[in-house]
Structures are given as C-alpha cells and as structure tokens.
C-alpha positions in Angstrom: 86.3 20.9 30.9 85.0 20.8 34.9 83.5 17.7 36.2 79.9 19.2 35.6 80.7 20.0 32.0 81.3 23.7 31.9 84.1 25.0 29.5 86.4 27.8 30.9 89.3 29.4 29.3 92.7 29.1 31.3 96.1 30.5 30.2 98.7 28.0 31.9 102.8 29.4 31.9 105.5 26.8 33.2 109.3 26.8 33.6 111.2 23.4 32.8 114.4 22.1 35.3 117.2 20.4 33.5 120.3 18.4 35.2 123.9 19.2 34.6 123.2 17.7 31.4 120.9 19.8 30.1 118.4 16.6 30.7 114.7 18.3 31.7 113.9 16.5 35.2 110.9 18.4 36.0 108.5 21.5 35.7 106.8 24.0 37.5 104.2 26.6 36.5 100.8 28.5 37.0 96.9 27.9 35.6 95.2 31.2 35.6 91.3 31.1 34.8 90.9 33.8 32.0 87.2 32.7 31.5 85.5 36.1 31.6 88.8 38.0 30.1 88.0 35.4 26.8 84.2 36.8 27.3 85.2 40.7 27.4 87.5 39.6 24.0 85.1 37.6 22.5 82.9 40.8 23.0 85.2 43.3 21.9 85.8 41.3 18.2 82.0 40.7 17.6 81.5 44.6 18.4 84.1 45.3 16.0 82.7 43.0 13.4 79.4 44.8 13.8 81.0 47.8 13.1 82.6 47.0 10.3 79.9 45.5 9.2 78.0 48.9 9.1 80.7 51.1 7.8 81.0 48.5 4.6 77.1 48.7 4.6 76.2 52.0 5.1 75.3 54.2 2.5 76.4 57.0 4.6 80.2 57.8 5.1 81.5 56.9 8.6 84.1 58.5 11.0 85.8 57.6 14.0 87.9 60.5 15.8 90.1 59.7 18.9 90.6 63.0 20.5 93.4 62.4 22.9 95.8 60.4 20.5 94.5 63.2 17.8 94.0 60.7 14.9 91.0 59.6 13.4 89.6 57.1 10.7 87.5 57.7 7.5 85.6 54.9 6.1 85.8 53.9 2.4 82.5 55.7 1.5 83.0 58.7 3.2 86.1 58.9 0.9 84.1 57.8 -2.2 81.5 60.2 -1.6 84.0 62.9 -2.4 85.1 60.7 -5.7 88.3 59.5 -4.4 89.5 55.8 -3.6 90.8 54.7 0.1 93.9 55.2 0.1 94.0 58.7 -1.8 92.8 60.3 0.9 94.5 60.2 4.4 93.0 59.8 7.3 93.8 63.1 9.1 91.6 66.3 10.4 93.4 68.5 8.2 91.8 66.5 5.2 88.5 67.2 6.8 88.7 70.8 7.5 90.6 71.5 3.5 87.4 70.1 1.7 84.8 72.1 3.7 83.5 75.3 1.6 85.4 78.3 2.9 81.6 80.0 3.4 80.7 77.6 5.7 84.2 76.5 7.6 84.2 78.6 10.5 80.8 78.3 11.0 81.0 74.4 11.1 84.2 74.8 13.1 82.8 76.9 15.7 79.6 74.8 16.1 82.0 71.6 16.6 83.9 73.9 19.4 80.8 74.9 21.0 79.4 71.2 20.7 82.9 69.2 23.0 82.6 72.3 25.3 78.9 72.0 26.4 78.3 68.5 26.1 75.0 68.4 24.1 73.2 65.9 23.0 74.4 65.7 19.4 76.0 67.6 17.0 74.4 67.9 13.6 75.6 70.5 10.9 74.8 70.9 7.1 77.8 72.2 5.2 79.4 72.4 1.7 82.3 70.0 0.8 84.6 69.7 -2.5 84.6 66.7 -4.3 87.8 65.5 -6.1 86.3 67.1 -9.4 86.5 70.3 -8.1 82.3 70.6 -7.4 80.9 70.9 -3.9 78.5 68.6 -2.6 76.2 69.5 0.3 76.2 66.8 3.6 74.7 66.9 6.8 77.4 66.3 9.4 75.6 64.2 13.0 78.2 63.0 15.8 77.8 61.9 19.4 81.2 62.1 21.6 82.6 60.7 24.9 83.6 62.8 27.7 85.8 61.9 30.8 84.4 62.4 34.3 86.6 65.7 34.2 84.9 67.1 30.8 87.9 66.0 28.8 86.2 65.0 25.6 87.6 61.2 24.8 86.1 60.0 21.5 83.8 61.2 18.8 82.2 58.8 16.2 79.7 59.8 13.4 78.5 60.0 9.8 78.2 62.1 7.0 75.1 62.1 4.4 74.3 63.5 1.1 72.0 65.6 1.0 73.0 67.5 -2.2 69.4 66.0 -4.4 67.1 67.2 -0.9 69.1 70.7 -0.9 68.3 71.4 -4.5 64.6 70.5 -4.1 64.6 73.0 -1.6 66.0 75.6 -3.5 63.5 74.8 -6.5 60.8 75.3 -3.2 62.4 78.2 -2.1 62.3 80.1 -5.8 59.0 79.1 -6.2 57.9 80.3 -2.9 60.0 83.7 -3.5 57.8 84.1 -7.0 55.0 83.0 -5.3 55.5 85.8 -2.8 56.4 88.9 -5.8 53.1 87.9 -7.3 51.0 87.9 -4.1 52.2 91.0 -3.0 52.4 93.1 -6.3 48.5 91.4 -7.1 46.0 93.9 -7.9 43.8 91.9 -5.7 43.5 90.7 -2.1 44.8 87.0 -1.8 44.6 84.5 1.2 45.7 81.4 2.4 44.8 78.8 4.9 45.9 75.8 6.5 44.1 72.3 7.0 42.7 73.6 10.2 40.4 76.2 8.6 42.6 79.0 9.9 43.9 81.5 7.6 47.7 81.6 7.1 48.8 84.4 5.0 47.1 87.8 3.8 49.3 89.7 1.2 49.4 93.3 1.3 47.2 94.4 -0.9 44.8 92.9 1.8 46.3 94.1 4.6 46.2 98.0 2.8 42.2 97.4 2.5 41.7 96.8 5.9 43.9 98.6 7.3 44.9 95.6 9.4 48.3 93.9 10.0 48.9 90.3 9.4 48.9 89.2 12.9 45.4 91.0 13.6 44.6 88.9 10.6 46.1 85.3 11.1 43.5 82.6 12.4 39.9 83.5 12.5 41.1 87.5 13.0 40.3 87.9 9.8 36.8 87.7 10.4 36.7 90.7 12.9 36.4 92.9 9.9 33.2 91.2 8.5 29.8 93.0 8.8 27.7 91.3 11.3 24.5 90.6 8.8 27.1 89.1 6.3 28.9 86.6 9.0 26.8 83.8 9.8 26.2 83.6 5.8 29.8 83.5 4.6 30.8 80.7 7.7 28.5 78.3 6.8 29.6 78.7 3.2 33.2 79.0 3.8 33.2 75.8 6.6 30.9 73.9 4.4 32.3 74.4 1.5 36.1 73.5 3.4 34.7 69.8 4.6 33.9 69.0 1.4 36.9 70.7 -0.3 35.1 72.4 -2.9 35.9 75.5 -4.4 33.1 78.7 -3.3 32.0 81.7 -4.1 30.4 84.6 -1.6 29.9 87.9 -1.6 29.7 90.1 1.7 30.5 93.4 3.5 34.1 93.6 4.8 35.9 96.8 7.4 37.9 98.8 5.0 40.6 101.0 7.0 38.9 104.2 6.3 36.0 103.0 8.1 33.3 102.2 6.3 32.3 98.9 4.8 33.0 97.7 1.1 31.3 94.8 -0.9 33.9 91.6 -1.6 33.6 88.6 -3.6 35.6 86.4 -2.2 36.7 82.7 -4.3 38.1 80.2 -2.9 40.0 76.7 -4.0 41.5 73.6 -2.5 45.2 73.2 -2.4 46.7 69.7 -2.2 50.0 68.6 -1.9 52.3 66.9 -4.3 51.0 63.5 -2.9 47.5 64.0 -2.8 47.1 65.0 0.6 44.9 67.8 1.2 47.0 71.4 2.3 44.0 73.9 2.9 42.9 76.6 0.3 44.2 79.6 -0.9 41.4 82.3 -2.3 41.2 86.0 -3.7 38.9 88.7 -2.8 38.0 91.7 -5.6 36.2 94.9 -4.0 32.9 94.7 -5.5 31.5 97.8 -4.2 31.1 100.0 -7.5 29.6 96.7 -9.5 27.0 96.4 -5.8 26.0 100.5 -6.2 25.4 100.2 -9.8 23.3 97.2 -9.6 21.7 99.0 -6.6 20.8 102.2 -8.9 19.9 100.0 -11.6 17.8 98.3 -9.9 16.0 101.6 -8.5 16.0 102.9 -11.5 13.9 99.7 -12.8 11.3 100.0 -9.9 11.1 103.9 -10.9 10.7 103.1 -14.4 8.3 100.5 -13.4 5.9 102.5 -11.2 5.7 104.4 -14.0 4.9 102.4 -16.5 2.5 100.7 -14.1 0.7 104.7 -13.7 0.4 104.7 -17.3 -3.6 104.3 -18.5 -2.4 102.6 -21.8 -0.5 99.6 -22.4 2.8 99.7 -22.5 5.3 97.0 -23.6 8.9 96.2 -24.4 9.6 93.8 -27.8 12.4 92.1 -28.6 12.9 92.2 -32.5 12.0 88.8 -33.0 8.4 89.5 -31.3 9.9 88.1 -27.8 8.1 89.9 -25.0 10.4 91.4 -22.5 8.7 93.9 -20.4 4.5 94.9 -19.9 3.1 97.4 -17.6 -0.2 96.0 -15.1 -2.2 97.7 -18.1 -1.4 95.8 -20.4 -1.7 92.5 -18.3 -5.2 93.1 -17.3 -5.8 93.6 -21.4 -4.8 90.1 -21.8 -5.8 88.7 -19.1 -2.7 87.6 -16.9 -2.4 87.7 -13.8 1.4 88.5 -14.2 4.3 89.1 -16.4 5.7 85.7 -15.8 2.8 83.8 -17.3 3.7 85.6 -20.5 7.9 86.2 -19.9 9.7 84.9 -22.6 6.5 84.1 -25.1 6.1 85.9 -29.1 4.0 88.8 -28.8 2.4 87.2 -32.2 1.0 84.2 -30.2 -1.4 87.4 -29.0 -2.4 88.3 -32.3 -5.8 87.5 -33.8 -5.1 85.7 -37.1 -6.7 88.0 -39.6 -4.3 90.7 -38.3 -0.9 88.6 -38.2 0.4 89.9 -41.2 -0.5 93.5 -40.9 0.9 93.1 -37.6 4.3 91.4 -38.5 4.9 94.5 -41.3 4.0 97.1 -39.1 6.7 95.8 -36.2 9.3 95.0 -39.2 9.0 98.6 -40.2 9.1 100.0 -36.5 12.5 97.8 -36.5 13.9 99.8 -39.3 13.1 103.2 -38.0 9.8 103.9 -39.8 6.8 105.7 -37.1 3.5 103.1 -37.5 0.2 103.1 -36.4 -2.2 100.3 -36.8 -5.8 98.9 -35.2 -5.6 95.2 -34.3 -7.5 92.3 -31.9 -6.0 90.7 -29.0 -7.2 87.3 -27.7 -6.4 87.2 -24.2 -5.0 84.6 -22.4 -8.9 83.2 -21.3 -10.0 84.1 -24.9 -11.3 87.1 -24.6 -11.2 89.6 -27.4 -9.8 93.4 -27.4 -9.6 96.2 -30.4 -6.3 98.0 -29.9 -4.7 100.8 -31.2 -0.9 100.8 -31.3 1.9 103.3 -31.9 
C-alpha cells in the first residue's frame, strides 16, 4: 500500500547469507512492480470465465481451433449435439471431417480452404453431419479466424447450430411450392400472382401461350401492355381498389392475344396472407370469355331483331309464363293497356288484366294452350287507367 493509498502488485525474490555455521546473517534481493502484469492476468482469467461461461450456456456447440499447434477444442454441446458425451469424442479435426456427409465434405472442405486463403469476413456453411445413432443432422457452420501480418492464419473460433427442424420446414415449402408449380403450369386456365406492391410476380404458361408474351415482358405492370385501351382505366381502378382494401374482384375486359387480335377475359382475383396474418398480395385466374361475349352479343341481336318485329306487328303480341307471369309484350300491346312500358307490367299475372266475368274462360282457355290444345276466345281487358278493350286471342 503507497503513502496515498493505492494498491500495487510487486513480486519481491531475495537470497539469504549464512556464516560458517550455517547461521543466516543477512539478505539481499529485488522488488519488481508487476501492477499492470496482475491487470493483463486478472484480464486474461475474467475473459476466460466469460468464455466458459458461454460455451456452458450456449445452446449452440462451440469450437476453438489453433492452427499452428494444429489442435483444437470441442465444447460439451457440440459433442452432445451429435448424441455423444465429452469425453467419447476427441478433440481432433479428423473427428470433424469423419462425421460430415460424404455429399457435402469436399464442398465444406473447399469453402473452409477458400475462406483462410482470402481472408473474408466470415465463413458460414450449412452441411450434413452423422449423429452417434447413425442419422444425419443438418447444422450451419459460422467461424471468424486470425491472420498474422504475413497472411499466416493463427486461430479460428466458432459455432455450430441445428438447423435440422428449419431445413425440414423448407423442404415441406419447397414440395409445396414444386406442386404449386405442376398445377399452375398444367392449369387449363391463365393464373397470376402478385406481390404486396401491386406488381405482378408470376404468369404460368398457359398465360404466357395466350399472349404470346414471355414472363419478363409480363412481370410488374408489363402485364397491362396487352390490355385494350377502352378496358384499362376500368379494370385499374377495380384491380387497385379492390387491392387497398384486400378484397377479392371480379372484371371482365379485352386482353392482346398472340395472334393479334383481342379476346374477352374474366379475370378473379383473391388475397393471399401469410401464415401469420400478414398480408402477401393476391394471386388470380383469368378464363377467355370470348365465345360466352359473341353469344351473348348474337343473343342479344337476335332479341333487338325479334323485338322490332314484334314491335311492326299490328296485333298484340305477348309472351306468358305458365303460371300467367308476363314475360315479354310488343308496343301494341302496351298501348292496349295502357302502359307506358313493359316494366310497369314486368313480372305481374296476365289475369290481374282480365275483366272478371271472363277469368274463368280465360284461365281454361290458357290451361288448354299449356297442354298443347289450339284456342280461340273473345275477352275484355281493363287497362292499366281503367279503360276497357274487346280482344280476340289465339
């Protein structure tokens, strides 16, 4: 202890005189101040406590390899991870390298190679090792080394994880994904997907084959090169509306075909989430609706024909349901009872137009027309402002 209190360390050696007797009469030595030696040491053990500390702690199994004296140190759980207690494995590289698959060996071996000759950053490699029951286990191998100013690699310290339960989740993923894929590309119908951004992802083939397209011409917003220009503005506000509040949608519109003309799609479209919830963009189908569009087209020409005709016609003329439901009247037959068009009348019994008296007569003569008998009868109409009309059916 110095006059002002501090406490340093000294290491103190001394040699003792004697007389011809053997008597001691004196000594002599040396007081060295080891102060900041004791510091470096006190150092050193609490470094080495921490790191025993971890090694005992860490889930992971630990390794210490000192490349110029060529040995190197396993820690308890890098040992148990491969089923076997501390001191049934030795602590050698050659117990390493025997228990690494024989697929993956040189691979790991070359990787390590390439790693002490270029000084990277880190070495980190995912590999197959036996355990002691005879199964393999898959790790992931990460190590940092030391180099000397010359290159000479000194010292390389790391750890080993198990990543054996995160490999076989990818595998699930990765079959999945591979069905996934079969189906999407064998699908009788277009199918799409896109990311969170609103930018498509994936087209499968059958796409692709429509438009005549490949996928990178299609990926991001290429897709919608290929819709007609009267159909665009329609089918992005749908499709981004529809995205922000990630609803599923529906839309039909004209889309480039790769023999050059344009063919009618409906195009669905749902949400896709992820396993926790979190929303992973949509994924959609498109059927070529062209033949169902012409047909409905020719129908629907076919209707306005049939109704200018009907409308030429100087009698009425009128479609019945069999229970009396009206269903179709030409302008003739409006202007007889007095509407002003076929909706104020769609949908009602063509009996509510019946004068009483002639119900009945009426009601036989239409069951009879049902079952395939030719009628004729004279009747009164009230009209829909109460006017009455003598008519003649057929």
């Amino acid at each position: 202890v110095r006059p002002d209190g501090e406490v340093r360390g000294i290491h103190a050696r001394g040699e003792v005189h004697r007389d011809a007797t053997g008597h001691p009469i004196g000594m002599d030595g040396t007081v060295l101040d080891i102060t900041e030696r004791k510091q470096v040491e006190d150092a050193l053990r609490a470094s080495e406590e921490r790191w025993q500390l971890a090694v005992r702690g860490s889930n992971d199994g630990i390794w210490d390899w000192n490349i110029q004296a060529g040995s190197i140190f396993f820690s308890p759980r890098w040992k148990a991870m491969r089923g076997y207690e501390d001191d049934e494995l030795a602590d050698t590289l050659d117990e390493w390298r025997s228990r690494i698959h024989p697929d993956d060996l040189d691979r790991v071996l070359q990787s390590l190679d390439r790693y002490l000759a270029q000084q990277s950053t880190e070495f980190c490699q995912e590999y197959r090792v036996q355990r002691k029951d005879g199964s393999y286990m898959w790790v992931v191998n990460r190590g940092v080394a030391q180099w000397a100013d010359d290159g000479t690699p000194l010292r390389m310290v790391g750890s080993e994880t198990d990543i054996t339960a995160r490999k076989g989740v990818e595998d699930v993923l990765r079959e999945s994904e591979t069905r996934f894929r079969v189906m999407a590309e064998t699908a009788p119908v277009m199918i799409w997907m896109s990311g969170c951004d609103k930018l498509c992802t994936y087209f499968n083939q059958g796409g692709l084959d429509y438009t005549g397209r490949t996928m990178e011409q299609e990926l991001g917003s290429g897709w919608a090169e290929g819709v007609h220009p009267d159909d665009f503005a329609r089918c992005l506000k749908i499709y981004e509306e529809a995205f922000d509040r990630r609803e599923s949608f529906r839309m039909e519109y004209r889309l480039h075909k790769a023999d050059g003309e344009y063919g009618w799609i409906l195009d669905a479209g749902t949400p896709r989430w992820f396993p926790n919830g979190g929303f992973a963009g949509y994924i959609g189908s498109c059927i070529d609706i062209t033949e169902r569009k012409q047909a409905l087209l020719c129908l629907a020409q076919q209707e306005s024909l049939l109704r200018s005709i009907l409308d030429a016609e100087p009698e009425c003329v009128k479609r019945v349901a069999a229970d009396g439901t009206l269903l179709q009247m030409n302008e003739v037959g409006l202007c007889f009872i007095e509407a002003d068009s076929f909706e104020q009348v769609a949908g009602r019994s063509v009996y509510d137009l019946i004068v009483p008296e002639f119900l009945e007569p009426f009601r036989n003569m239409h069951e009879a027309v049902i079952q395939g008998a030719s009628q004729q009868l004279e009747f009164q109409i009230v009209g829909l402002k109460g006017t009455r009309r003598w008519m003649e059916t057929h």
